[in-house]
N, C-alpha and C positions, 0 to 999 in steps of 0.2 A: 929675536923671536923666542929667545929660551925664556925670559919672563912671563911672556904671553902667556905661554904652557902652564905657567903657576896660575892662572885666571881661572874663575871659573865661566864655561860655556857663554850666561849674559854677562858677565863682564868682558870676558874676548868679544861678542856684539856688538857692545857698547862704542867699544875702543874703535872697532877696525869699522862700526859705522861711521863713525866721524870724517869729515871733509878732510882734503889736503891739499898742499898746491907743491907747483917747483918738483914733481917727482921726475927723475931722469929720462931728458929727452932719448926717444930711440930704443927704450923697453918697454914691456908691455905688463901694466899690472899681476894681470894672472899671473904671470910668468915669473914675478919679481915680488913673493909676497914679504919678504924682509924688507924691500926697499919701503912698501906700501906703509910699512908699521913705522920708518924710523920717516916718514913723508910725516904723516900723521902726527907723530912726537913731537918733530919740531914746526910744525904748523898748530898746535895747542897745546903743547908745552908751557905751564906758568910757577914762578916761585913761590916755592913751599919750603917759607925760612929757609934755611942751610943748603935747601936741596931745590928740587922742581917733581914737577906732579903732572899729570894726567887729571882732570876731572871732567867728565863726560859730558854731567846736565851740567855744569857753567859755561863747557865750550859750546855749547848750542847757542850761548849767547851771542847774538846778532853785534853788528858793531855802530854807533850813533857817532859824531864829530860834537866839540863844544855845547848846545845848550841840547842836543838832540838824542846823548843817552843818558837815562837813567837811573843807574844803578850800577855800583861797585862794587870789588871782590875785596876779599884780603885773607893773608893766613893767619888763623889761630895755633902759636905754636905748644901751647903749653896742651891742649885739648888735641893738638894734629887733625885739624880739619878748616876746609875753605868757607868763608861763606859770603855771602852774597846780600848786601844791604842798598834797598832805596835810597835815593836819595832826594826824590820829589815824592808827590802823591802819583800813583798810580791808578788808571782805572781799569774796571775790569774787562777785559779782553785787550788790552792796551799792551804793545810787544815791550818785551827789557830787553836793553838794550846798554849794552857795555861800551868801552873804546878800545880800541886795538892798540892806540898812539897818542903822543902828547897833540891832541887838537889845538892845543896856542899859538896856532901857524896858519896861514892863508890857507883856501880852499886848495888851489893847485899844488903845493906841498904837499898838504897829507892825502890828495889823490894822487899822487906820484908815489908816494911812500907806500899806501892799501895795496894798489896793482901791483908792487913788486915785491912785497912782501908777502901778500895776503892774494892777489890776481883777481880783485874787483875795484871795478870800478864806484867809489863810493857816490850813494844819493840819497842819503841821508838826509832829513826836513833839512839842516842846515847846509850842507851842498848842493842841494836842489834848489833853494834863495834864488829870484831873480838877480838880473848883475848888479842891480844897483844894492840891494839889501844885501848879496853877497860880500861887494864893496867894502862896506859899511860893517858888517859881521869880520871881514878877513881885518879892517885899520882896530878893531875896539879888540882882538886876540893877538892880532902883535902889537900893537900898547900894552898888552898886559904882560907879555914876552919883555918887552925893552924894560918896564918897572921891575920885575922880578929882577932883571939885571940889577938894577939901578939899585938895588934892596939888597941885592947882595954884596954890593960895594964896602956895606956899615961894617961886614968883618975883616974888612982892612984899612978900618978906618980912615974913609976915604969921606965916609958922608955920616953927621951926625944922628944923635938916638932920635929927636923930633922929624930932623927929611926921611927917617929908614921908617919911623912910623906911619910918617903923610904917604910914601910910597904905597904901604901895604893897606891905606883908606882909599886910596886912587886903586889900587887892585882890585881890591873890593866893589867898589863904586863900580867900575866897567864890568864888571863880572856880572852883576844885578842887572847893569842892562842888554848885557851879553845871554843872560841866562844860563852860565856856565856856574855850573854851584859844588865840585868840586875842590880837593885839597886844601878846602877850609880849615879843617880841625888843623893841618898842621902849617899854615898862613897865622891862626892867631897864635900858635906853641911860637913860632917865630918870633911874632911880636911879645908877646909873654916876655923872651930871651931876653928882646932887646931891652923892656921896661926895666926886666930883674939886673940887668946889667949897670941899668942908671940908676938902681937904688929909686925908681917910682914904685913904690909901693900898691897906690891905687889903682893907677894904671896896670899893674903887673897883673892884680886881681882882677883886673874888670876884664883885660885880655884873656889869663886861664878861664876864668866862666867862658866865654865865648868859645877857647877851644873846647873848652868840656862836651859842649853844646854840636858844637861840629864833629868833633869824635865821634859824641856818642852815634851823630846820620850815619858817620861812611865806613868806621869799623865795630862800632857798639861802646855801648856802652859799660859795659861790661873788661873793660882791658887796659892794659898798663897805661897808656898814655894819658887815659883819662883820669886813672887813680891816681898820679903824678899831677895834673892839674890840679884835683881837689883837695892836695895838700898844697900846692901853692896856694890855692884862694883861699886856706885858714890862715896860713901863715906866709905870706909873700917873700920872707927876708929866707924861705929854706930853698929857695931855688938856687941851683948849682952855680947859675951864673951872676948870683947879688952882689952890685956891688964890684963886677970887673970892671966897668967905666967910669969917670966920672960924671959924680953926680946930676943927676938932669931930669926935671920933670918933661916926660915925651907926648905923655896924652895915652888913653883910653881910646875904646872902640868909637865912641862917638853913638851917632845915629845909627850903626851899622851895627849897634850888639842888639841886637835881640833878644 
């Protein structure tokens, strides 16, 4: 509570208007205004670089599962401030809509995980799916669960640079029909890694543009990861990781760069 006191009046409003869950059973709000404040904390609480933050109008943001939110946050460290990027087209009066959790998991999962974490029940366009299209939505998000696995294998050289690439085209691919358009920009950094790794060159480049491209949706364009890409796409052999495997042409985005 002693921070609090540092706020001013609408900021203290701000703060202690916001929702909570999980406050201790068997007191009574009023009665427990510290607990109220650190309910609150860790019920919107999110990472800000180094540290964690409080921000008021992002935590109003609602929560959507797989193709059904939105819009993303992320921290700008060097600026010290959060912001918040589309990731679709948006219409007007159309709610944003965040994710509280990794959605790559069946419907029953992450409504197990909402209610205990969060204490709703999600129904969200994509958990409100009838069964069969539920079905169907829960096998196409854990296929993309078991590939990200299976992708991850290539850094212990388990599976070569061509299958770690085909994985991350088969992610891709169910994602498009998932409608899940998330952690692209750093899906193609990945593949990027793996190309610069095999010494493909064209590939390397054709992947960096792609992350550029996804970057610039979910955290701007404007930021490290992305000015990192576009000195790989002038020069493909300056990426940190050229040239650690051997050499292998793996392939490009394919169809899937835009």
């Amino acid at each position: 509570m002693g921070k609090l006191g540092s706020l001013s009046q609408s900021e203290r409003e701000a703060f202690l208007n916001l929702s909570y869950v999980n406050f201790p059973k068997g007191l009574e709000p009023d009665e427990h205004p510290e607990e109220v404040a650190l309910a609150i904390f860790q019920t919107n609480a999110v990472s800000a670089g180094e540290g964690i933050g409080i921000f008021p109008r992002m935590a109003r943001l609602n929560h959507g599962c797989s193709s059904a939110f939105n819009v993303v946050y992320s921290w700008r460290d060097a600026a010290k401030f959060l912001i918040v990027h589309a990731l679709k087209d948006i219409r007007q009066g159309q709610e944003l809509l965040t994710t509280y959790t990794n959605s790559k998991r069946p419907r029953e999962e992450r409504r197990a995980f909402l209610n205990d974490q969060y204490g709703f029940h999600c129904a969200c366009d994509v958990c409100s799916l009838p069964k069969d299209l539920s079905k169907a939505s829960d096998a196409r998000l854990t296929m993309i669960s078991v590939l990200y696995d299976k992708f991850a294998s290539w850094a212990n050289e388990e599976v070569d640079g061509v299958e770690a690439i085909n994985y991350i085209r088969k992610i891709w691919e169910i994602e498009e029909e998932e409608g899940y358009w998330s952690e692209r920009g750093q899906l193609a950094a990945d593949a990027t890694w793996v190309a610069a790794s095999h010494s493909d060159a064209s590939a390397t480049e054709a992947w960096a543009r792609t992350a550029i491209e996804w970057f610039s949706y979910e955290i701007g364009a404007d930021t490290p990861q992305v000015r990192e890409m576009k000195v790989v796409t002038g020069r493909p052999q300056s990426h940190r990781a050229w040239g650690t495997r051997q050499a292998l042409v793996v392939g490009g985005p394919g169809p899937h760069e835009k």
